[in-house]
C-alpha positions, 0 to 999 in steps of 0.5 A, spaced: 500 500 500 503 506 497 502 512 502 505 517 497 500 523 497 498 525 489 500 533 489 494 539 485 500 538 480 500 530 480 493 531 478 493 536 473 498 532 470 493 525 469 488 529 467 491 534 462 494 526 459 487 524 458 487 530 453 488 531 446 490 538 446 490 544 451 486 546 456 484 553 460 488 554 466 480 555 470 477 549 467 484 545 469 484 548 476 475 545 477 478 539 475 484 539 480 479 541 486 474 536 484 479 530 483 482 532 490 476 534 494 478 541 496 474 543 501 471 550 499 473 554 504 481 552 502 479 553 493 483 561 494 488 559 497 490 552 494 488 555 488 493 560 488 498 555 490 496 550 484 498 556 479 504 558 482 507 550 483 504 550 475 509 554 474 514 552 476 513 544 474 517 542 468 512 537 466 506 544 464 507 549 458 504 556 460 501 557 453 497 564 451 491 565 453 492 562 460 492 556 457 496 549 459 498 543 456 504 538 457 511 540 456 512 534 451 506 535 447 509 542 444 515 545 441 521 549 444 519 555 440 512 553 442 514 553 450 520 559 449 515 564 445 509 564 449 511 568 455 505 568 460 500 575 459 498 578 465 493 580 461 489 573 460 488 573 467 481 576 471 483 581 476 482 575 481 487 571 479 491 576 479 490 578 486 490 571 489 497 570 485 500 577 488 498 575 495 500 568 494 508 571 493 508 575 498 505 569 503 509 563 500 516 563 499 518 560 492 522 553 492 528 553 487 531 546 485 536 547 491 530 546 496 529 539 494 
């Protein structure tokens, strides 16, 4: 019996290879929350702790528009040239990640 605890990010990824193509970062995270039972009182911060470990995993290619995809599935012109507009986001997303960076330290490679 394993007793590895699957992460948002560990569910993001069996969900997104299910897919054939891209997916919006808001539909993504309905489906990470409803895959790992988030609780609706935690949904703002956990959210905003999905996005920023989204950001951060290699696996996930941020695309325009606010979506994602895997990494494997695209180019490297694809993944480098499509820099992540802020203006794609709702203002909520964008408060909830600001928030997010001030709260929570960022892990670099040397913390792992």
């Amino acid at each position: 019996m394993s007793t590895t605890k699957e992460t948002m990010t560990d569910a993001a990824f069996d969900i997104m290879s299910r897919r054939k193509k891209e997916i919006e970062f808001s539909r993504l995270w309905q489906e990470v929350a409803k895959t790992m039972k988030i609780p609706q009182e935690k949904m703002s911060r956990k959210k905003a702790v999905f996005y920023s470990d989204l950001m951060l995993d290699t696996r996930f290619a941020a695309l325009t528009g606010n979506k994602w995809d895997l990494r494997n599935r695209r180019s490297f012109n694809e993944v480098h040239d499509s820099d992540l507009d802020l203006d794609d986001l709702d203002d909520e997303e964008i408060e909830e990640l600001e928030e997010s960076e001030e709260t929570e330290p960022v892990k670099t490679e040397e913390d792992y």
